[in-house]
C-alpha positions in Angstrom: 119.4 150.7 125.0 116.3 149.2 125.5 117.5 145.6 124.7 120.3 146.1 126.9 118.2 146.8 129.8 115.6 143.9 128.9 119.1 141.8 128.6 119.5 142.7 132.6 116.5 142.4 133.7 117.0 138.3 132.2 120.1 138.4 134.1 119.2 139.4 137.2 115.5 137.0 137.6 116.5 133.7 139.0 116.5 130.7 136.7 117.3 128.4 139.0 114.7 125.2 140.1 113.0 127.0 143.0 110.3 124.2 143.0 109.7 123.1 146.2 109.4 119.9 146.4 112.8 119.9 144.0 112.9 117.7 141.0 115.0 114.5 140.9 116.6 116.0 138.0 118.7 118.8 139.2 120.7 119.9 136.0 119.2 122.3 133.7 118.8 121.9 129.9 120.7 123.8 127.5 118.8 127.1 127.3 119.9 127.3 131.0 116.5 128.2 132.1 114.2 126.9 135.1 110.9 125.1 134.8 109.4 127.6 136.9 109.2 130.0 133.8 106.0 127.7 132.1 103.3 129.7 134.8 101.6 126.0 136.0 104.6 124.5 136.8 104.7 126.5 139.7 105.9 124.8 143.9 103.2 123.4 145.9 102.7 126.5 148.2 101.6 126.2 151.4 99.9 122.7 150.4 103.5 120.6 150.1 102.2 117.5 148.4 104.1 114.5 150.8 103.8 111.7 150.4 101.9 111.1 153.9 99.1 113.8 151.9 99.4 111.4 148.9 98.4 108.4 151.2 95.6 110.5 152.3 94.5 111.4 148.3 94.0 108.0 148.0 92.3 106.7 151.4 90.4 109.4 150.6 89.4 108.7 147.3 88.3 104.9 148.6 86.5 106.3 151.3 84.4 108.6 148.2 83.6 105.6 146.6 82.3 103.3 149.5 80.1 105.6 150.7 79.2 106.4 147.6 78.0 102.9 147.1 75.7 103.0 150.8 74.0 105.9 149.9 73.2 105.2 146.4 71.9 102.1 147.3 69.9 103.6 150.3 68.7 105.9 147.7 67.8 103.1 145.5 65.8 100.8 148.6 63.9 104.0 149.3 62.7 104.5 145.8 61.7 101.0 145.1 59.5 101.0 148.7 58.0 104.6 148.0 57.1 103.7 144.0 57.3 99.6 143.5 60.4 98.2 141.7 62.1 99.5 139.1 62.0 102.6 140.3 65.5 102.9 141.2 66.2 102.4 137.6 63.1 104.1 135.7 62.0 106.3 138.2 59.6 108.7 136.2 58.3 106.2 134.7 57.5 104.1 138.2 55.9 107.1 138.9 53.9 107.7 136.4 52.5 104.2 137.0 51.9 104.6 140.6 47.8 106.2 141.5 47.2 110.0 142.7 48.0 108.7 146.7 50.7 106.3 145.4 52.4 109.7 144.0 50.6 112.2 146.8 51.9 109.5 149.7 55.9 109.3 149.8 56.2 112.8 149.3 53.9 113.6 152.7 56.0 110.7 154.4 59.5 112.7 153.0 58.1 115.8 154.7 57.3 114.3 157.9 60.9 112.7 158.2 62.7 115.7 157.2 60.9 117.8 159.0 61.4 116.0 162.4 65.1 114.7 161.0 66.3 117.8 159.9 65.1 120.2 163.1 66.5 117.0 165.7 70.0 117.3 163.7 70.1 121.0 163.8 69.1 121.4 167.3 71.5 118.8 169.0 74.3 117.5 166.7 76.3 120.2 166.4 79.6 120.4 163.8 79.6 121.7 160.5 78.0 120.4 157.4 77.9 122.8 154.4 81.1 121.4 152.5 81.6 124.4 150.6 81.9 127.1 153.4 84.3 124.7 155.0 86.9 125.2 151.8 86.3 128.8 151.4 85.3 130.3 154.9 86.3 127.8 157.7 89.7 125.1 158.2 87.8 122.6 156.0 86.7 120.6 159.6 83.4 118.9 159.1 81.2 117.2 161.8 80.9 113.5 160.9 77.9 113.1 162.6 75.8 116.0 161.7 77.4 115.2 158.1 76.5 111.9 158.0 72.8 112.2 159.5 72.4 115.0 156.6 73.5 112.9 153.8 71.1 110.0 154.8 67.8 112.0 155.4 68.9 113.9 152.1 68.9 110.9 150.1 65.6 109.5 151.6 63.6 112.5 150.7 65.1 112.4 147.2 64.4 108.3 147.1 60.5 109.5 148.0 60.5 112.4 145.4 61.7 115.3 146.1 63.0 117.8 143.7 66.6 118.0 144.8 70.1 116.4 143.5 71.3 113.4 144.9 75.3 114.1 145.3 74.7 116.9 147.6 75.3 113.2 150.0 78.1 111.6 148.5 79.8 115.1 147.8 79.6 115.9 151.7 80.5 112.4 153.2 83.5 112.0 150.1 84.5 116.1 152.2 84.0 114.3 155.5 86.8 111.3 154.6 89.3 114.3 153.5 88.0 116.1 156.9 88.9 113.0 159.2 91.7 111.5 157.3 93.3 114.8 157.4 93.2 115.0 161.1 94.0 111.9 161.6 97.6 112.4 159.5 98.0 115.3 161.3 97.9 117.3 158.0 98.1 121.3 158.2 95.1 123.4 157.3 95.8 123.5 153.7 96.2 120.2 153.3 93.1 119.8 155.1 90.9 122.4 152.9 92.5 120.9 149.3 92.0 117.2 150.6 88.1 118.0 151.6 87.5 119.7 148.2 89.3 115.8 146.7 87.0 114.2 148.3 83.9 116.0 147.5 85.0 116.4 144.1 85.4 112.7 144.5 82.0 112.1 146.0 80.2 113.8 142.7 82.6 111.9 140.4 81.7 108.4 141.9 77.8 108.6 141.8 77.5 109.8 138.2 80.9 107.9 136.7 82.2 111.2 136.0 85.5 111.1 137.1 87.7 114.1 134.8 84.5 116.1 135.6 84.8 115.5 139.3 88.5 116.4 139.4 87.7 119.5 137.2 84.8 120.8 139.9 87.0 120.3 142.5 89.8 122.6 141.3 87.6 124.8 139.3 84.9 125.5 141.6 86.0 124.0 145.0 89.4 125.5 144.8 89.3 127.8 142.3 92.9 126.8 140.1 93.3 125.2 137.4 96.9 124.0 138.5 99.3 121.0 138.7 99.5 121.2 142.4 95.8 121.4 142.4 95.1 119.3 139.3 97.1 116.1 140.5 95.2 114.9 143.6 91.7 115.9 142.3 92.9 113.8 139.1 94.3 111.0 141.5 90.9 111.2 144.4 88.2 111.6 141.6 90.1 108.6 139.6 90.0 106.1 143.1 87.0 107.5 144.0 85.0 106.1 140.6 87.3 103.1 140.6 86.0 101.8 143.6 83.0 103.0 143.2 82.6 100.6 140.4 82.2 97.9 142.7 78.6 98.4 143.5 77.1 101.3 140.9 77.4 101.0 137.2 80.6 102.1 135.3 78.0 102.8 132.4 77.2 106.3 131.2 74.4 108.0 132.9 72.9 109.3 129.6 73.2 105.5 128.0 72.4 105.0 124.1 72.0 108.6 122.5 72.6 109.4 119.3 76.2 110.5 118.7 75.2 114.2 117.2 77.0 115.7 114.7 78.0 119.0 114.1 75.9 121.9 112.3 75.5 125.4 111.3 72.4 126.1 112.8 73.7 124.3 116.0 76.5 126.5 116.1 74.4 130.0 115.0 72.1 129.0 117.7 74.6 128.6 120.5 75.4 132.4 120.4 71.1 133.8 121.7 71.2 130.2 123.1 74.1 131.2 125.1 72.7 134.5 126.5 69.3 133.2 126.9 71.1 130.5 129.0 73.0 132.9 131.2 70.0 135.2 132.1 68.0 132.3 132.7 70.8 130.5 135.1 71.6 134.5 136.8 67.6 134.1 138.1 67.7 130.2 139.2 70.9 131.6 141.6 69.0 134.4 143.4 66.2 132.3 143.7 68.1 130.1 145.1 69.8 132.5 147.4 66.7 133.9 148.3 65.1 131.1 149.4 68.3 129.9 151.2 68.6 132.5 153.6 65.0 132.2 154.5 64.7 128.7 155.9 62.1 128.5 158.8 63.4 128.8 162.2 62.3 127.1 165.6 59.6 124.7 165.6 58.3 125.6 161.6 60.5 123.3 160.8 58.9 120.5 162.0 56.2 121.4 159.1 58.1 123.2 156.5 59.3 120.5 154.6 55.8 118.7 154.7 53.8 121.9 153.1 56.4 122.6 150.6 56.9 118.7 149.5 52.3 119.0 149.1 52.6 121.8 147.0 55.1 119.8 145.0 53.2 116.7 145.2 50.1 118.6 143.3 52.1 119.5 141.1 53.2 116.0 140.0 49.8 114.9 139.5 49.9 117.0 136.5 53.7 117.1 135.9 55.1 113.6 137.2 58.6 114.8 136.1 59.1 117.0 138.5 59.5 114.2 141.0 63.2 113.7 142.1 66.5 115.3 141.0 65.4 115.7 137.6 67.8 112.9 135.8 65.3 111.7 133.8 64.1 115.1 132.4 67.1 115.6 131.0 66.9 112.2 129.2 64.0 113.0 127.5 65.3 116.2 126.3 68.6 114.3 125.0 66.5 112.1 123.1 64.4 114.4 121.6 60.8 112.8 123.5 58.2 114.9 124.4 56.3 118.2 123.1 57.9 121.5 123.1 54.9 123.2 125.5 56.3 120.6 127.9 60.1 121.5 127.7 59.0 124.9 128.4 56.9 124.4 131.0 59.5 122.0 133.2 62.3 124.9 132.2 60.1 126.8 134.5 58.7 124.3 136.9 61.7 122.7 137.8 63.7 125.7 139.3 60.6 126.3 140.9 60.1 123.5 142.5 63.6 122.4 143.6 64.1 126.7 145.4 60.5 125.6 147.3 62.3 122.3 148.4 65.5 124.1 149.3 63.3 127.4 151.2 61.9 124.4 153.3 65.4 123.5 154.8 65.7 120.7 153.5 69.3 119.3 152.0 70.0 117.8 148.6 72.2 118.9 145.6 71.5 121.6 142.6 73.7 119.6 140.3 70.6 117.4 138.2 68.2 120.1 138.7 70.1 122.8 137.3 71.6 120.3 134.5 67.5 118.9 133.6 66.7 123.1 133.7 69.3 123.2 130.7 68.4 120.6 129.2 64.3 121.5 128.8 65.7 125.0 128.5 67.4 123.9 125.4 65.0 121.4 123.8 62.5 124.2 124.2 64.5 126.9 122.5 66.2 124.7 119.8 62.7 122.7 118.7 61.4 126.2 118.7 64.3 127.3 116.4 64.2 123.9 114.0 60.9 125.3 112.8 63.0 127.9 110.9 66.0 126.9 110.3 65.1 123.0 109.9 67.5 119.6 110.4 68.9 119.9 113.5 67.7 117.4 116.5 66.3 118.6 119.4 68.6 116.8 121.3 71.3 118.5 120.4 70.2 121.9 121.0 69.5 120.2 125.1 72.9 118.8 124.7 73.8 122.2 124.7 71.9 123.9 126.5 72.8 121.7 129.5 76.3 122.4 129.0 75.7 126.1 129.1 73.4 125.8 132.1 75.9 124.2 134.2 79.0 126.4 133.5 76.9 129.8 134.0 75.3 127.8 137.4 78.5 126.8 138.8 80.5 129.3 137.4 82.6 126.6 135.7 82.7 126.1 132.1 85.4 123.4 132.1 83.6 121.6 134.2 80.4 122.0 132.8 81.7 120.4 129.1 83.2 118.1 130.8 80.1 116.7 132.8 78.1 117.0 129.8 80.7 114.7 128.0 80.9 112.1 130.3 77.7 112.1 131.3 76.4 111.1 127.7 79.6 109.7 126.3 78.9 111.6 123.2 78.6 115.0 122.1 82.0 115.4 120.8 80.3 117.1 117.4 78.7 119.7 119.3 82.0 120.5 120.9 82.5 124.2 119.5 78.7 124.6 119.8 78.7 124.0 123.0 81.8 126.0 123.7 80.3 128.9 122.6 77.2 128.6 124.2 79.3 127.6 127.4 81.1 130.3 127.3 78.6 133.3 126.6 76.3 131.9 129.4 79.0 132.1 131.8 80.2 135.2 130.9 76.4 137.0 130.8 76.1 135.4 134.3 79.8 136.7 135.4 78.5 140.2 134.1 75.1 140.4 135.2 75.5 139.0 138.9 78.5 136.0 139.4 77.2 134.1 142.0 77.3 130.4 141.6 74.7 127.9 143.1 77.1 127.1 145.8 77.9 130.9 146.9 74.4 131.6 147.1 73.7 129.1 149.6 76.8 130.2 151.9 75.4 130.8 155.4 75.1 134.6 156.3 77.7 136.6 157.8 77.9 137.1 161.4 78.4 140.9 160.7 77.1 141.7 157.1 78.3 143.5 155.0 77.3 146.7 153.0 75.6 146.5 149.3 78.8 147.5 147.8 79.5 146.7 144.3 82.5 144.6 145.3 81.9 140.8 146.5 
């Protein structure tokens, strides 16, 4: 009987090629069933994916890239004026050469132009800015010139040190050419909100040559679904986006010449307290960062906000040089293994430190590199720490990790996260289960614990707020 009624219940579903758009190829194959029984090849919604959106995937995906280019160069002018040249390709380094007031300097001058740029643009330009509450709270419209004068004072204070990420730029102005484009094609709201998260997705992808990770934050943070209709443009922006990007920035990994680590026991022990560590560790750096976020200065403090916070960080650096900009090149000494354990642990701690007091200033810039270089010390501390009893393993892989972890339980994205780490080193791929598992067990402790991301925390507060409930 109860065959006879699942028989039915066959019967009666509809097997037919709903998809909409339908497929060239009409007639079904022998078992007479439709395509729309494997779950992700599912219609395009209420995003139809036309081919006047297509055009738009891929002007916006240019668009990514060439700005892209400007402001890393920008970035690049600034740090070569603030700490001498070279230091737009060995920044730590240029700053460890520079004197106390060659250090203490560009970051007093970062203050004072934030400070003054950043109240002037919030006063009188108005428009949205914040990329992310475009997607997920507004129509995905963003204000091209509040946008744009944001991206270039965020990667000028970054150029002159301070401890923020530089795609927070490129990821706003690659949302702005999906913002425009989209009302320029006349595209429904949708469209609009799935082309902005392309082109942000697009923006990130193009500065750090990451293009499968770019295409992967877009639809598994920015969207939030892993899908074809989803998968297919961020694959297609993130793609034209580094392509043309390639034009002007290096199509070289960012992490060049490390070791290719192989795979081993302890590694793979490790990841499992690694993993957990990482998660409680990343569930703190979020409400710090939330906390700070929704305490920016108002009114005329922020003239000086920016200027006491970027002194406090400037003393700092006279003891702690790499605390200076995003935090790219922290990481790289915890990939290759260089530098004391005491010092891994105490950047772990100074870095997230640092980068909320830049953030609790008002200032703009990305979490990306500072919560990737947090993982990355985090793990070089932990696994050297570990090495002494349970030798053989380098320290570098036990970062590699550790990054890996940190970014999936920060973003709330472990695809992404491997996949950053991957092509951000262009090796790695013998830690692969290691750092699945420590992926995964970060982001699920930080899921459990709390579940914000770094880019829910900074969402602008409600205009009626809600209740404490346990339900978000």
């Amino acid at each position: 009987m109860g065959s006879r009624r699942s028989g039915r219940r066959d019967e009666e579903r509809p097997s037919e090629r709903l998809r909409q758009p339908q497929p060239l190829l009409r007639r079904r194959i022998a078992s007479g069933r439709g395509a729309m029984d494997q779950p992700n090849v599912t219609g395009d919604g209420d995003v139809p994916l036309t081919t006047r959106f297509w055009l738009m995937v891929v002007l916006t995906g240019v668009g990514a890239g060439l700005f892209g280019i400007v402001l890393m160069l920008l970035l690049g002018v600034v740090a070569r004026l603030a700490f001498g040249p070279g230091a737009d390709v060995d920044f730590q380094g240029a700053v460890e050469r520079a004197s106390w007031l060659g250090r203490v300097l560009p970051l007093l001058v970062a203050g004072v132009i934030g400070g003054i740029g950043w109240f002037l643009l919030r006063r009188y330009v108005p428009g949205r800015s914040d990329v992310d509450d475009a997607i997920w709270t507004g129509d995905g419209r963003l204000g091209f010139r509040r946008s744009g004068g944001t991206s270039v004072l965020s990667v000028t204070v970054v150029g002159l040190g301070a401890s923020l990420g530089r795609e927070a730029a490129p990821k706003l102005m690659g949302g702005v050419c999906g913002s425009v484009l989209a009302g320029w094609a006349g595209l429904t709201t949708p469209q609009r909100r799935l082309l902005v998260a392309c082109g942000a997705g697009a923006g990130l992808a193009c500065v750090y040559n990451v293009p499968l990770g770019g295409a992967l934050f877009t639809a598994e943070v920015l969207i939030g679904a892993v899908r074809l209709p989803v998968m297919l443009p961020a694959l297609a922006c993130s793609a034209v986006a580094t392509l043309t990007a390639w034009i002007g920035l290096p199509s070289h990994p960012v992490y060049a010449d490390l070791p290719d680590f192989a795979f081993s026991a302890s590694a793979l022990v490790w990841s499992v307290p690694g993993g957990v560590v990482t998660g409680l560790v990343a569930v703190a750096f979020v409400r710090l960062i939330a906390w700070a976020s929704h305490r920016v200065p108002r009114g005329r403090a922020m003239l000086v906000a920016p200027l006491a916070a970027f002194a406090v960080l400037a003393a700092l650096g006279l003891v702690f040089p790499q605390l200076y900009g995003n935090g790219q090149d922290i990481a790289a000494d915890a990939f290759a293994g260089v530098g004391p354990l005491w010092l891994f642990a105490a950047l772990f701690v100074l870095k997230p430190l640092v980068t909320v007091l830049c953030l609790g200033s008002g200032a703009s810039g990305g979490l990306f590199t500072p919560i990737l270089a947090t993982g990355a010390a985090l793990g070089a501390c932990l696994g050297g720490a570990w090495s002494l009893v349970w030798p053989g393993t380098p320290v570098g892989a036990f970062a590699m990790i550790g990054a890996a972890a940190m970014i999936g339980a920060g973003m709330q994205a472990p695809l992404a996260g491997l996949a950053l780490v991957l092509e951000l080193t262009h090796t790695g791929f013998g830690l692969m289960v290691p750092m699945m598992v420590a992926t995964l067990i970060a982001t699920a402790v930080s899921r459990w614990v709390d579940g914000y991301s770094i880019y829910s925390a900074r969402l602008a507060e409600r205009v009626a707020p809600v209740g404490r409930g346990p339900a978000r």
